[in-house]
Backbone as a printed PyTorch tensor [residue, N CA C, xyz], in Angstrom:
tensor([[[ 24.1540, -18.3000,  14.0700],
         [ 23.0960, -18.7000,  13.1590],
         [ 23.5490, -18.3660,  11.7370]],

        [[ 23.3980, -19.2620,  10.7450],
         [ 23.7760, -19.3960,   9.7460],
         [ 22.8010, -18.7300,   8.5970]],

        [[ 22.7780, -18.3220,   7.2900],
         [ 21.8220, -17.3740,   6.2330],
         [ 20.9460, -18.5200,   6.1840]],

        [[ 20.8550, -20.2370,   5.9740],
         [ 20.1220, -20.5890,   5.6510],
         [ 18.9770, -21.3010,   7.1210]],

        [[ 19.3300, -21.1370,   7.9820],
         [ 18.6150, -21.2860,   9.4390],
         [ 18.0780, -20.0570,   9.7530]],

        [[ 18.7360, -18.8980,   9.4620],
         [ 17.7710, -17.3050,   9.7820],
         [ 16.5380, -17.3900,   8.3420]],

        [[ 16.9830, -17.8470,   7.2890],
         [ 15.7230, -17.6340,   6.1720],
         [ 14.7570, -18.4530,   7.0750]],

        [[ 15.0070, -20.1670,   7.5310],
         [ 13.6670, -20.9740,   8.3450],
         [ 13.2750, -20.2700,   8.9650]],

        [[ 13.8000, -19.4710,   9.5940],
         [ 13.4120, -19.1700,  11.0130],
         [ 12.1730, -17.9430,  10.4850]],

        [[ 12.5340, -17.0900,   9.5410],
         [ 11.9840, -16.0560,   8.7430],
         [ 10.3920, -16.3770,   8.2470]],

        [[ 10.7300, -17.7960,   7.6930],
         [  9.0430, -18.4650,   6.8110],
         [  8.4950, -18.8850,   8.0130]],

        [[  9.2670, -19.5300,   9.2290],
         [  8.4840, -20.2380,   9.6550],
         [  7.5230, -19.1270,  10.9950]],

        [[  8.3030, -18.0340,  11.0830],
         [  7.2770, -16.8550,  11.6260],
         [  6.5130, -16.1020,  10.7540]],

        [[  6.8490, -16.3340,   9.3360],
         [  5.7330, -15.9850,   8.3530],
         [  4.6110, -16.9430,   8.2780]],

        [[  4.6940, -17.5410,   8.7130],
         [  3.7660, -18.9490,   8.4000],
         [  2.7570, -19.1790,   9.6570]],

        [[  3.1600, -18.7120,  11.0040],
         [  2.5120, -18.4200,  11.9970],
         [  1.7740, -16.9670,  12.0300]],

        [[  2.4890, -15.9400,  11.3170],
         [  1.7090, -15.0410,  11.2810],
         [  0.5240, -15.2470,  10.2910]],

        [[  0.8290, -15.8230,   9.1990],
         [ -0.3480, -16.1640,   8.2810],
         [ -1.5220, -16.7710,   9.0230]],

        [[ -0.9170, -17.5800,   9.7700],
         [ -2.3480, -18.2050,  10.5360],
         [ -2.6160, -17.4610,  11.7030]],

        [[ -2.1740, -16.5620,  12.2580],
         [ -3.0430, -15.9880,  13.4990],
         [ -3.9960, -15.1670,  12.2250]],

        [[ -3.4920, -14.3400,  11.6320],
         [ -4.1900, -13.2830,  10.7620],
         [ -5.7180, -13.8200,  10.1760]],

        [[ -5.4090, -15.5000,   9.5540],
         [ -6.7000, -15.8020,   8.8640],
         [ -7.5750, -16.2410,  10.3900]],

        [[ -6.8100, -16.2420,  11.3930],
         [ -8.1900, -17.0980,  12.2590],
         [ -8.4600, -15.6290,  12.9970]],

        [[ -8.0360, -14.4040,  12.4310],
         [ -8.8220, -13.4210,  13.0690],
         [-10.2790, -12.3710,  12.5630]],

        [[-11.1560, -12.2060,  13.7530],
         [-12.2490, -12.1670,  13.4880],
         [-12.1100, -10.7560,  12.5140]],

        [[-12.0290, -10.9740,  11.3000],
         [-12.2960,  -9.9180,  10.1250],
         [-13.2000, -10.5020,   9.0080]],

        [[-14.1860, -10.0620,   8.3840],
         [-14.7710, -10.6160,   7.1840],
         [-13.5440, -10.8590,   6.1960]],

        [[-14.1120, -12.1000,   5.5500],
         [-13.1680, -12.5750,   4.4080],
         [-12.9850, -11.3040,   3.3210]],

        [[-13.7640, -10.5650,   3.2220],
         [-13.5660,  -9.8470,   1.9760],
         [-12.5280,  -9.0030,   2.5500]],

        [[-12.4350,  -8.5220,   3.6980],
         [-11.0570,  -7.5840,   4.1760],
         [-10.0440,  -8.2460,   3.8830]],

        [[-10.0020,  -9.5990,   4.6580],
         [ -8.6540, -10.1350,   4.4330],
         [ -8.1130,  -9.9360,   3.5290]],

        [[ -8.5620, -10.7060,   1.8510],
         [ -8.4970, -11.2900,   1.1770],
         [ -7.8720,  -9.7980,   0.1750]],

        [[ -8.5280,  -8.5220,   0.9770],
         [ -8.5190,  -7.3270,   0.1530],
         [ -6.6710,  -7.1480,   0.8970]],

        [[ -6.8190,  -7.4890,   2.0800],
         [ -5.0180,  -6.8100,   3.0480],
         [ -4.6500,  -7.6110,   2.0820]],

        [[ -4.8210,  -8.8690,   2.0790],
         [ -3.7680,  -9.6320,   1.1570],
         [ -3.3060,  -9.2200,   0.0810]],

        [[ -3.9560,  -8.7850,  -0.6690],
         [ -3.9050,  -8.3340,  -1.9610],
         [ -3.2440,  -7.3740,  -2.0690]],

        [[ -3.5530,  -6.1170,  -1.6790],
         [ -3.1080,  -4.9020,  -1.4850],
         [ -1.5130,  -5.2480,  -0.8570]],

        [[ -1.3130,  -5.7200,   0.1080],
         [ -0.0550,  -6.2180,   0.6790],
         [  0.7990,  -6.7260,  -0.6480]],

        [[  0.2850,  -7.6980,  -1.1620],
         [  1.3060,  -8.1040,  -2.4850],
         [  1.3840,  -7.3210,  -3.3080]],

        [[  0.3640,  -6.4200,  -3.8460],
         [  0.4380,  -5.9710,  -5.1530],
         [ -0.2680,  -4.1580,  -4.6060]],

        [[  0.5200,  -3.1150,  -4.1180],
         [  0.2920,  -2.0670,  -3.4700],
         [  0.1490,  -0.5850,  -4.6390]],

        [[  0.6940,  -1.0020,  -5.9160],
         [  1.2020,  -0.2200,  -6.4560],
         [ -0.0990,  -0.4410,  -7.5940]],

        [[ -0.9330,  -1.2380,  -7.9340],
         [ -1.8720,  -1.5260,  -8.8620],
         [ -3.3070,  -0.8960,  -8.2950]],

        [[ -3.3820,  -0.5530,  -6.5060],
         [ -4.3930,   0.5350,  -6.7890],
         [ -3.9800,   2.2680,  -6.2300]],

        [[ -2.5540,   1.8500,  -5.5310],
         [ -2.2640,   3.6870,  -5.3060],
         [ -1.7960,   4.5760,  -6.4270]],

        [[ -0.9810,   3.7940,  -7.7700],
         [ -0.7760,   4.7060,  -8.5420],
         [ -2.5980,   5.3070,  -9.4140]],

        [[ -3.3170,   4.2530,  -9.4450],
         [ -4.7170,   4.8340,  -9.8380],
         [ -5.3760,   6.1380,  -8.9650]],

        [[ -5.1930,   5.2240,  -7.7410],
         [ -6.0570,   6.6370,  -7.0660],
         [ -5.0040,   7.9660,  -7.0510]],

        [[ -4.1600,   8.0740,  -7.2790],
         [ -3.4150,   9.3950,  -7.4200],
         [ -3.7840,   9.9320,  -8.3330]],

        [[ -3.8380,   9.3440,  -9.7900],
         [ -4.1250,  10.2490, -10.4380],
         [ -5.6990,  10.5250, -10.8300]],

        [[ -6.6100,   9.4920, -10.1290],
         [ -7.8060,  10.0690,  -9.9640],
         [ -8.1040,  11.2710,  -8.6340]],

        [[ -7.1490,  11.3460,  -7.8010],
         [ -7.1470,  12.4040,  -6.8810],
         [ -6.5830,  13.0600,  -7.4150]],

        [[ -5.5390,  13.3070,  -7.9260],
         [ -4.9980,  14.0930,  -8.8820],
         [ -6.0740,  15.2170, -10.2310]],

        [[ -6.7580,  14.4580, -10.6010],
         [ -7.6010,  14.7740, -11.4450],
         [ -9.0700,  15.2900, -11.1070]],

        [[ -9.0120,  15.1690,  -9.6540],
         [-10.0540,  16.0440,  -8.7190],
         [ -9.5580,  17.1010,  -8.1220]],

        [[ -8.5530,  17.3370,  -7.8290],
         [ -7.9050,  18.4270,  -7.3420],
         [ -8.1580,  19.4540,  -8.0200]],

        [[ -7.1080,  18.9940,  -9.6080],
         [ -6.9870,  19.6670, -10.5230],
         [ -8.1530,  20.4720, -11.2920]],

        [[ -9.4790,  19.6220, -11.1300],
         [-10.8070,  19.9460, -12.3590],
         [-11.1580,  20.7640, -10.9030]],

        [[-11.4500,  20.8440,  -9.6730],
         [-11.7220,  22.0170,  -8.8000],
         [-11.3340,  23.2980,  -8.5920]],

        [[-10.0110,  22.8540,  -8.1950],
         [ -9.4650,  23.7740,  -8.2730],
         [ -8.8670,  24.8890,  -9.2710]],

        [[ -8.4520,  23.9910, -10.2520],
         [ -8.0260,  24.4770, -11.7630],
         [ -6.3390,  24.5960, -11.5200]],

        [[ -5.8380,  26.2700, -12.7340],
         [ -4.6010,  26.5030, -12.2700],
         [ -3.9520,  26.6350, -11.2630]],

        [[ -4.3850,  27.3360, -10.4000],
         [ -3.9220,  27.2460,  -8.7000],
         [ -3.4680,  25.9360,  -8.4290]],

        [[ -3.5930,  25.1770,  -8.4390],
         [ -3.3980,  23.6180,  -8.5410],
         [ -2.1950,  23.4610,  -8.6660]],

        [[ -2.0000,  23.5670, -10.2850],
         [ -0.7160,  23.5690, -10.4780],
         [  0.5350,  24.2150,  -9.9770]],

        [[ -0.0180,  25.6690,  -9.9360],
         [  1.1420,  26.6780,  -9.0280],
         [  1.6710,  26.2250,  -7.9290]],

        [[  0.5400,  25.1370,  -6.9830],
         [  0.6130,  24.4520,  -5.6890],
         [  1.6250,  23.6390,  -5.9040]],

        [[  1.0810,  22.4030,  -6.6850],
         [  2.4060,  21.5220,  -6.5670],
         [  3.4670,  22.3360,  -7.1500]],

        [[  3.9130,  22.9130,  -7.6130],
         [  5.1110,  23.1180,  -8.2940],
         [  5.7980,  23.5750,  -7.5860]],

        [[  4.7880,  24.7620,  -6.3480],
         [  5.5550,  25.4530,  -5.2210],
         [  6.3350,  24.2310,  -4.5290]],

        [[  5.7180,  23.2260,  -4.1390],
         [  5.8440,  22.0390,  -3.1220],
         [  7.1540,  21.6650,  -3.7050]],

        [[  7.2810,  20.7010,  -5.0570],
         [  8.3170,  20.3530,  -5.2280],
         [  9.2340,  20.9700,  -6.1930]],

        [[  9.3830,  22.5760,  -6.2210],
         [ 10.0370,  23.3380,  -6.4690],
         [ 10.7450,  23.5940,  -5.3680]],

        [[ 10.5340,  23.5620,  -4.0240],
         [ 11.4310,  23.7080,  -3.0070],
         [ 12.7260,  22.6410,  -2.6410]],

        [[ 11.9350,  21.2380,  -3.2400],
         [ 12.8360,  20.3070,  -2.8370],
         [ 14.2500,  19.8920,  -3.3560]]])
């Protein structure tokens, strides 16, 4: 099998997976949310980090910091 018969072969099981996925019983707003999240993953985990980040921190306070630093002070 040749690079440009393994790419067909690649879309055209992307293209079947696309359609089992939409004809499965999930509300549209999930889907539409996997989809999203699937393409573009990095536009809501770097947010929630540093809003978890920024809950940690206002609870806990300095200790916080000592924590992570222990963590990736080891590495």
């Amino acid at each position: 099998m040749n690079e440009n018969e393994f790419i067909k072969t690649l879309e055209a099981r992307a293209r079947e997976q696309g359609k089992i996925i939409i004809n499965m019983p999930m509300p549209k707003v999930f889907r539409t949310v996997c989809f999203w999240l699937g393409d573009h993953p990095l536009r809501i985990l770097v947010p929630l980090a540093f809003i978890i980040n920024f809950v940690f921190h206002s609870i806990i306070g300095q200790r916080y910091d000592e924590f992570i630093l222990k963590i990736f002070g080891k590495l």
